[in-house]
One Martini backbone bead per residue (centre of mass of N, CA, C, O) as a GRO file, in nm:
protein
  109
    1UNK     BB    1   8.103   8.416   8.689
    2UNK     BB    2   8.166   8.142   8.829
    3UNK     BB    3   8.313   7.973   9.043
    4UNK     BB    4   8.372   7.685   8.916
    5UNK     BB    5   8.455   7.766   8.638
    6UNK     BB    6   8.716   7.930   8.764
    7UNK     BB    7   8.880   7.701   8.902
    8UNK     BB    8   8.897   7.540   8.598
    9UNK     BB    9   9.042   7.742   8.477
   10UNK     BB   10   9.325   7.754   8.714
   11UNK     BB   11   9.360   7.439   8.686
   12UNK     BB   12   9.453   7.481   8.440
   13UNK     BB   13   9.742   7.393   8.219
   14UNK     BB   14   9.923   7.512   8.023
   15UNK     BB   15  10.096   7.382   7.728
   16UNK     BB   16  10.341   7.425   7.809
   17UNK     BB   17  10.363   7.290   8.089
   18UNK     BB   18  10.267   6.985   8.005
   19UNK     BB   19  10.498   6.956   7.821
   20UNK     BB   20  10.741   6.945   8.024
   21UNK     BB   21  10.607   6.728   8.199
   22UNK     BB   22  10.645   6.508   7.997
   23UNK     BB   23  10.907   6.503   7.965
   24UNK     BB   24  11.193   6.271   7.983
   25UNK     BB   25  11.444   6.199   8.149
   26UNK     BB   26  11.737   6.094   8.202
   27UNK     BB   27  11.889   5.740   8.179
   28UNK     BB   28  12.228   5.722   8.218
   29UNK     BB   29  12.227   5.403   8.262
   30UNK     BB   30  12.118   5.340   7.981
   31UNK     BB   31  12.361   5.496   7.811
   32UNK     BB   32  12.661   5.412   7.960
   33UNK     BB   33  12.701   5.747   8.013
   34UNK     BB   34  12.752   6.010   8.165
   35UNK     BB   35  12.770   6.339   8.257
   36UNK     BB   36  13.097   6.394   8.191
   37UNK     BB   37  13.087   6.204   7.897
   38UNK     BB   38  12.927   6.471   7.766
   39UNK     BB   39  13.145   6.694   7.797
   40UNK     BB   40  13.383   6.596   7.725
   41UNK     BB   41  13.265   6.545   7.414
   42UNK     BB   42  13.199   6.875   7.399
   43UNK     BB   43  13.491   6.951   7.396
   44UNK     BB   44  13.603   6.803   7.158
   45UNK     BB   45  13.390   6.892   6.954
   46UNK     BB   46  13.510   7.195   6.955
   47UNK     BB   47  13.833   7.161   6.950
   48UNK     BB   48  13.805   6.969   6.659
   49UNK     BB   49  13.669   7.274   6.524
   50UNK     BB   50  13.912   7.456   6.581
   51UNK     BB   51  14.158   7.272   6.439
   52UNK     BB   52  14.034   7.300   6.151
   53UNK     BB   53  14.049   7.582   6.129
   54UNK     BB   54  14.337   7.611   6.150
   55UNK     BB   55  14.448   7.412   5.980
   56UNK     BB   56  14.344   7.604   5.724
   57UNK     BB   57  14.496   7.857   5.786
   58UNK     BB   58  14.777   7.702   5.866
   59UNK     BB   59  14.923   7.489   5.694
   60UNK     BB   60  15.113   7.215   5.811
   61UNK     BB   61  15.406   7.028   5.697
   62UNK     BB   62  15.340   6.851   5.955
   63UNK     BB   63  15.128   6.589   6.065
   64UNK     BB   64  15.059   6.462   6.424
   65UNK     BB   65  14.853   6.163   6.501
   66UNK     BB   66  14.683   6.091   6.796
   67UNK     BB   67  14.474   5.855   6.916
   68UNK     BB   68  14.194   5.946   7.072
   69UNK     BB   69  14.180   5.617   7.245
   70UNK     BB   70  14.477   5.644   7.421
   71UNK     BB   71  14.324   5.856   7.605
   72UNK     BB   72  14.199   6.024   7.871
   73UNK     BB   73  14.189   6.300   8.078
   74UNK     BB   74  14.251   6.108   8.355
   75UNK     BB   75  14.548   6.006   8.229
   76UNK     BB   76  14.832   6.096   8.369
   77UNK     BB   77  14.988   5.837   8.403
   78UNK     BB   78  15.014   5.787   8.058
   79UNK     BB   79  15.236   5.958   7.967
   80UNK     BB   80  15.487   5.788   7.888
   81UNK     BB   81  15.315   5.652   7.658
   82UNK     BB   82  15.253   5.922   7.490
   83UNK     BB   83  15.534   6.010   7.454
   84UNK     BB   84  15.640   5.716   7.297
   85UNK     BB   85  15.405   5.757   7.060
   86UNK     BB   86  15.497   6.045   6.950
   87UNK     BB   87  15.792   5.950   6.857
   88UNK     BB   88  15.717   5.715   6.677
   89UNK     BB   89  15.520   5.887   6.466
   90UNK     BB   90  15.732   6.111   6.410
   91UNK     BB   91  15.955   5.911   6.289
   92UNK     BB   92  15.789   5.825   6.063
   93UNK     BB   93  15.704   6.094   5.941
   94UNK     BB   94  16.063   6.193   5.902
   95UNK     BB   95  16.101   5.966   5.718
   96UNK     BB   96  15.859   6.038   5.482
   97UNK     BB   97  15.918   6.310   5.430
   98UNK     BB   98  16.246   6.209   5.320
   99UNK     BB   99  16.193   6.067   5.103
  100UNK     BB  100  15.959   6.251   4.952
  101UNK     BB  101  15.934   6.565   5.061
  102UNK     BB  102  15.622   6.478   5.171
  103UNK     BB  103  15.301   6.509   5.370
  104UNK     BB  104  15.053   6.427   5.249
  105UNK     BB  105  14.934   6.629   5.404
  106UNK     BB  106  14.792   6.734   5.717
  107UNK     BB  107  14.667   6.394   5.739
  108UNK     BB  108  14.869   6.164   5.742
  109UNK     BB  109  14.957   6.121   6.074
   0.00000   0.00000   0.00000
C-alpha cells in the first residue's frame, strides 16, 4: 500500500462518527422552554403515570384533582392560594358526595 493512499485511508471518518457530527444541537431559545422545564415536564410525566398507576390498584372512595396550571415547582410563595384552592374543591366535592352517595369515580373533581 502506498503512503498516500494510506493517509486518505486514515483521514476518513467512520460512518458513525460523520452521522454524530452531522445531527444538530437544541436551540433552546428557539423552542421557548429551557432546560429545567424539559426536566421538570419530564418528572411530571413520570409521576403522572406512577399516580394511575397506583390509583388503579387502590382507587380512592373520592378523589380530588387540582388543576396542572396552578402553580409551577418553585411557587412556594403560592402555598396560601393553593391551600385555599384544595379546601374549596373539597368542600364542593364532599356537597356532591353527600347529596348523592356516589363520587362519580375516582376523576371526579
Amino acid at each position: 500500500m502506498h503512503k498516500k493512499e494510506h493517509q486518505k485511508q486514515t483521514e476518513k471518518k467512520p460512518a458513525y462518527k460523520k452521522s454524530q457530527e452531522e445531527h444538530e444541537t437544541i436551540d433552546w431559545d428557539k423552542l421557548g422552554i429551557g432546560k429545567f422545564d424539559v426536566m421538570n415536564l419530564t418528572i411530571e410525566t413520570m409521576q403522572s403515570a406512577l399516580v394511575q398507576y397506583k390509583i388503579a390498584g387502590y382507587p380512592p372512595d373520592l378523589l380530588v384533582n387540582i388543576p396542572k396550571n396552578a402553580c409551577r415547582s418553585y411557587d412556594y410563595h403560592k402555598a396560601p392560594e393553593l391551600i385555599q384552592l384544595g379546601r374549596e374543591r373539597m368542600a364542593a366535592a364532599l356537597d356532591r358526595f353527600e347529596e348523592s352517595r356516589n363520587s362519580s369515580g375516582p376523576l371526579a373533581i
